[in-house]
C-alpha atoms as one frame of an Amber mdcrd trajectory, in Angstrom:
protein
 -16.219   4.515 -27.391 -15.458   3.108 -23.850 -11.934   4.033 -22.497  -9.792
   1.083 -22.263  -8.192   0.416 -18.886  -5.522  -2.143 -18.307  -5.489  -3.137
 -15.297  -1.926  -4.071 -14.127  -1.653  -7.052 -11.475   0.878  -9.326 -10.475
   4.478  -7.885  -9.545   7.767  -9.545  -8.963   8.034 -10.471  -5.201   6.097
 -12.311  -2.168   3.163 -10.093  -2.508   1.895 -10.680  -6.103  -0.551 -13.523
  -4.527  -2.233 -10.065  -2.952  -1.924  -8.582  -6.117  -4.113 -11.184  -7.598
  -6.800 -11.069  -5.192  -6.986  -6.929  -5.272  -7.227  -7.407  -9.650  -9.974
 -10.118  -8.828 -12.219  -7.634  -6.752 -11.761  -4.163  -9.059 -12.649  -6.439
 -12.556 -15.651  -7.723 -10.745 -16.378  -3.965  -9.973 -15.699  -1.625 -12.592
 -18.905  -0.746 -14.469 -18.256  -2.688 -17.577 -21.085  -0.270 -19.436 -18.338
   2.658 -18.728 -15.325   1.012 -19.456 -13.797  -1.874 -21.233 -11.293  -3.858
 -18.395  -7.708  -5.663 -20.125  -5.971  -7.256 -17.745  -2.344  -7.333 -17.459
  -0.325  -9.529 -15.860   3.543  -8.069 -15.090   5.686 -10.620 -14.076   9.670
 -11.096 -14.395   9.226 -13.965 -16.818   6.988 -11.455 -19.326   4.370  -8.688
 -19.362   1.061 -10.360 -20.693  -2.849  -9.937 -21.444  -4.880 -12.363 -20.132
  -8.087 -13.279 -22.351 -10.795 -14.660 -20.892  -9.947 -17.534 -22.740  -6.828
 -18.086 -20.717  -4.986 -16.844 -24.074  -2.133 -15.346 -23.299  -0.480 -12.139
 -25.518   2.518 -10.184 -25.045   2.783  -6.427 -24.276   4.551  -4.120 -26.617
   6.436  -2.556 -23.691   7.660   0.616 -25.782   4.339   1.924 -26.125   2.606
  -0.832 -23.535   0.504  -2.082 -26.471  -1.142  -5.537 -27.272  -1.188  -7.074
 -30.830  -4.447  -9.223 -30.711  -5.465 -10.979 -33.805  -7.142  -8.318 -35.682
  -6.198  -5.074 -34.429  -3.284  -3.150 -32.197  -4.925  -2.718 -28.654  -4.117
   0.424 -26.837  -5.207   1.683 -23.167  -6.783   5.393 -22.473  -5.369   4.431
 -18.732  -4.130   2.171 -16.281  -5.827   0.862 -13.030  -2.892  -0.353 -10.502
  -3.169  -3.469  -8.396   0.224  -4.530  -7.945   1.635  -4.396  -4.542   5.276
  -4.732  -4.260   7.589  -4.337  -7.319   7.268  -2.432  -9.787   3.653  -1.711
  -9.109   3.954   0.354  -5.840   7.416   1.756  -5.827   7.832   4.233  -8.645
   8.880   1.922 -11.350   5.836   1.549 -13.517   5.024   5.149 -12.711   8.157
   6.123 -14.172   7.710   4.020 -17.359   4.189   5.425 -17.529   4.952   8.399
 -17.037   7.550   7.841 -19.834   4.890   6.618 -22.088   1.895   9.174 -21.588
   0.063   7.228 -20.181  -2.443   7.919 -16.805  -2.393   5.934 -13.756  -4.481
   5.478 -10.464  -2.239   6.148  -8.189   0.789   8.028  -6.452   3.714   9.514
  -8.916   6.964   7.976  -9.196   8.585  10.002  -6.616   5.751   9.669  -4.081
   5.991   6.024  -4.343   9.440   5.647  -4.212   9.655   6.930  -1.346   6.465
   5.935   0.432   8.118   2.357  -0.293  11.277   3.061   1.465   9.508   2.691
   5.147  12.917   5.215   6.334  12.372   7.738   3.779   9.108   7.928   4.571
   9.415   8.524   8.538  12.284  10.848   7.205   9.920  13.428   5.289   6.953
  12.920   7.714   9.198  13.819  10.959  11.238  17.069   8.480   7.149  17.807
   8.394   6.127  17.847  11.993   4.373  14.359  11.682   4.737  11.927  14.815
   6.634   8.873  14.318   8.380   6.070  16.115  12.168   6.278  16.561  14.381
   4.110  14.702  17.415   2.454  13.438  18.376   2.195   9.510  20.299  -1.107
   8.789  21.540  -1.724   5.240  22.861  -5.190   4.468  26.321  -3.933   2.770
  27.250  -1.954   5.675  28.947  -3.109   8.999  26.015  -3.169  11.839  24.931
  -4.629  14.887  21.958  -5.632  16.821  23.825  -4.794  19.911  24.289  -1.129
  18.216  20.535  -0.935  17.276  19.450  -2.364  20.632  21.258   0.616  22.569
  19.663   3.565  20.601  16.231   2.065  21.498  13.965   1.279  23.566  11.870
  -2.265  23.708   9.696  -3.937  22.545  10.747  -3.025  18.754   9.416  -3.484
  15.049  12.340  -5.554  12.783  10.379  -4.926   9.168  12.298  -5.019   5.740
  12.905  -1.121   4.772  11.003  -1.981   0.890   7.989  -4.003   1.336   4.681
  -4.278   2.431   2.193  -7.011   3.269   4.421  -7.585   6.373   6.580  -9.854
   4.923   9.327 -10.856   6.828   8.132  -8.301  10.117   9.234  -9.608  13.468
   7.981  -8.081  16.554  11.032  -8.192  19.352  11.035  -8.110  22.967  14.161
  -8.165  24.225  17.587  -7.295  22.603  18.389 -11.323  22.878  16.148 -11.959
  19.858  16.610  -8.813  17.952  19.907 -10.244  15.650  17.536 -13.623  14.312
  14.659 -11.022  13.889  17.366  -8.844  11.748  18.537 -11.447   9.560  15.150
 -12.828   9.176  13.806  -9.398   7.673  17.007  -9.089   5.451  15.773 -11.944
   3.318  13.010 -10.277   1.494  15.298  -6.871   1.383  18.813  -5.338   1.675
  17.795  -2.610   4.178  15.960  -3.145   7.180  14.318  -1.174   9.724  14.377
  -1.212  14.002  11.233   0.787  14.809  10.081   1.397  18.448   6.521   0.624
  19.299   4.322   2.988  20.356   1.687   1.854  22.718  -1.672   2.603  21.896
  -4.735   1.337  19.724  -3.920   1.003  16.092  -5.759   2.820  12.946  -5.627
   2.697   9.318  -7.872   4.888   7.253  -8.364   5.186   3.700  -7.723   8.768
   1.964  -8.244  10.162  -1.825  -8.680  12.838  -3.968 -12.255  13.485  -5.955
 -12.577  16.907  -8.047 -10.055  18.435  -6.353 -11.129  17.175  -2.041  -9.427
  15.310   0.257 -11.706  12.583   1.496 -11.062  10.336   4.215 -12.790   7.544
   4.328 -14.148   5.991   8.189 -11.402   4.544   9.759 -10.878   0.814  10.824
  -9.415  -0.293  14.302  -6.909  -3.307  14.160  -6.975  -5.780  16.853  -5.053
  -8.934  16.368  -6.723 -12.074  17.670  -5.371 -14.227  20.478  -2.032 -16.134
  19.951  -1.034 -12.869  17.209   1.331 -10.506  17.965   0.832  -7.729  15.774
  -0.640  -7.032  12.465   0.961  -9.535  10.078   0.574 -11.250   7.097  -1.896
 -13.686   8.430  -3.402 -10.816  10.436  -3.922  -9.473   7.442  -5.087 -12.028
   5.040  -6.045 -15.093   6.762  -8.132 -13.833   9.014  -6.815 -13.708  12.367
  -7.336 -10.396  13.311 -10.762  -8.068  14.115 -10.835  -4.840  11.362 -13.720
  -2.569  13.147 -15.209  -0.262  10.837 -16.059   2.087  11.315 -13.897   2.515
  14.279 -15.508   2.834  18.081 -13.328   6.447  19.036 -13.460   9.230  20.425
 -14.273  12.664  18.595 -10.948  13.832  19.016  -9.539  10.705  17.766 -11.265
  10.958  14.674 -10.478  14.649  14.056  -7.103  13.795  15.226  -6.315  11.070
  12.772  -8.085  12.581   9.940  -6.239  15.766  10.285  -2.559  14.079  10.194
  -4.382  11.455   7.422  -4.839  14.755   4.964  -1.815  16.304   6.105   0.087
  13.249   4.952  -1.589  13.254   1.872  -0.784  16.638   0.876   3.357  17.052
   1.666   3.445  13.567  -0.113   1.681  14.723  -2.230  -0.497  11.613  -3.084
  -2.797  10.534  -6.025  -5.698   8.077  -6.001  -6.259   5.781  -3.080  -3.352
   5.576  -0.154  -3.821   3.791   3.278  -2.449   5.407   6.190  -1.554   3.597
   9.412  -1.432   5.090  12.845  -0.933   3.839  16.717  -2.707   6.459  18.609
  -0.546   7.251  21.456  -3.363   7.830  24.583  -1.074   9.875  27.055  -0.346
  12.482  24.510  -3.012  12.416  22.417  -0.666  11.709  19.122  -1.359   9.629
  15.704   1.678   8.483  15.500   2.232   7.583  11.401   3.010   3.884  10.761
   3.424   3.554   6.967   1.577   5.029   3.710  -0.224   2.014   0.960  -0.032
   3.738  -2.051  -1.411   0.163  -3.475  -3.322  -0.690  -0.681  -4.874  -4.364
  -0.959  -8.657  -4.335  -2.689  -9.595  -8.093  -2.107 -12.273  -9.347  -0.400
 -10.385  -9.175   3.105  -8.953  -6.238   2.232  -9.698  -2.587   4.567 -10.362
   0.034   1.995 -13.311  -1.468   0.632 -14.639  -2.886   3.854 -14.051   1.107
   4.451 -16.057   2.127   1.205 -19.204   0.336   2.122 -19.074   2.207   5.421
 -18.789   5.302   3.717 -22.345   4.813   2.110 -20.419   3.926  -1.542 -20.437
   1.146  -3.660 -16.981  -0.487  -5.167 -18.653   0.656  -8.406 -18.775   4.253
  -7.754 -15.160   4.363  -5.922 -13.673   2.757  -8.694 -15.499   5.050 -11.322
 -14.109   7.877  -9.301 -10.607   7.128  -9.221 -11.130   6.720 -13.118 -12.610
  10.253 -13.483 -10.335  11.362 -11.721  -7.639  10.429 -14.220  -9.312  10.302
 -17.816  -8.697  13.425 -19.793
């Protein structure tokens, strides 16, 4: 018999259109003579499997089972692809967890915090891991931009604290525009965070676990095309930016970056496939840690498996992998 695998899409904010596009590419590439692919589609209005019919049936969510017209369908594991809520921080994890059932990716206290962009800075810097300085805003509590603007330095990063995608990121310039930056990142989330850029080139590489290594996959540059000014959502999905990979770098810059990329891996102690982004700081030599994906994005304009092919693999075979990795 086949394991079953549901794989879990969708999610409940801005980036479930990602989520979509990430399910689209790992069904097309999990060997279908290994395993048999449901998928599931978690949204607020219902949890649902999607036939290929376009029937639609309800998951049993105490036991995350699917009555189907002759028999009780129930998964050996679950495959991940929802980016945002509850997919990437902690929630299904817990529930899984809950359940017995195994999951490709990080644990539910390695996501929850990896979501919470503060917390994660927190533990990094507690861990001797560079990162930018910054200013923790939460919606219910007096603050100020004038406050924030004092304790750093400009230009500065306005990003919602829970989030990815870059959804609702501002890059400011001058303390004049940091409040309208502010209030635009507390619509997609009640905390926010003021982040000081670092100059330097920027990196994200690709890291997981396969009988019991730390691999790092080759690492992509990011350079934003004319008329962008950072990585954002459009950077990142509709094509206006350049992804080199492999990266043009220096030795030390790969040693560099892989070192903090399995570093980071380890004290969060990560599962599956994570993303880590870096600015490399020239003058001191420093990856300085951006954010960790513990759902990073799998469509077709998507890094990690632009960052697969360059690491000799098929989508196939990394897939498999993280699948061995969590089948009894």
């Amino acid at each position: 018999m086949k394991p079953k695998i549901a794989l879990v899409t969708g999610g409940f904010s801005g980036e479930a259109v990602v989520s979509y596009r990430s399910a689209d590419t790992i069904q097309q590439h999990i060997d279908p003579d290994q395993y048999e692919v449901y998928r599931i589609d978690i949204r607020k209005e219902g949890w649902f499997y999607e036939a290929t019919d376009g029937s639609k049936y309800p998951v049993n969510k105490s036991d995350f089972s699917v009555s189907l017209n002759d028999y009780n369908l129930h998964f050996d594991a679950v495959f991940i692809a929802l980016h945002g809520t509850p997919g990437e921080d902690g929630k299904l994890q817990g529930y899984f967890d809950l359940i017995g059932l195994p999951y490709t990716s990080c644990n539910a206290a390695t996501s929850a915090i990896t979501f919470n962009k503060r917390y994660t800075v927190g533990v990094a810097a507690f861990s001797g891991i560079a990162v930018a300085k910054s200013v923790h805003l939460f919606r219910d509590s007096a603050w100020s931009a004038e406050t924030a603007a004092a304790e750093l330095k400009f230009p500065v990063f306005v990003k919602p604290n829970n989030g990815g995608s870059s959804i609702g990121m501002s890059k400011v310039l001058n303390p004049e525009a940091l409040e309208a930056a502010i209030h635009k990142a507390f619509k997609e989330d009640d905390q926010v965070l003021v982040e000081e850029m670092v100059e330097g080139c920027e990196f994200t590489i690709g890291v997981f676990r396969s009988e019991g290594k730390i691999i790092t996959l080759p690492m992509t540059e990011i350079r934003v095309k004319e008329g962008v000014e950072f990585f954002n959502f459009e950077a990142k999905y509709e094509g206006k930016s350049e992804e080199i990979t492999p990266a043009v770098a220096s030795p030390k810059h790969f040693a560099n970056i892989e070192a903090a990329a399995k570093k980071i891996y380890q004290v969060f102690n990560c599962s599956g496939i994570v993303r880590i982004d870096f600015i490399y700081h020239e003058a001191t030599d420093t990856p300085y840690m951006l954010e960790i994906n513990t759902v990073p994005g799998q469509s077709a304009a998507s890094i990690v498996p632009q960052q697969v092919k360059a690491y000799g693999w098929t989508l196939r075979r990394f897939y498999g992998t993280l699948l061995k990795e969590i089948l009894p």
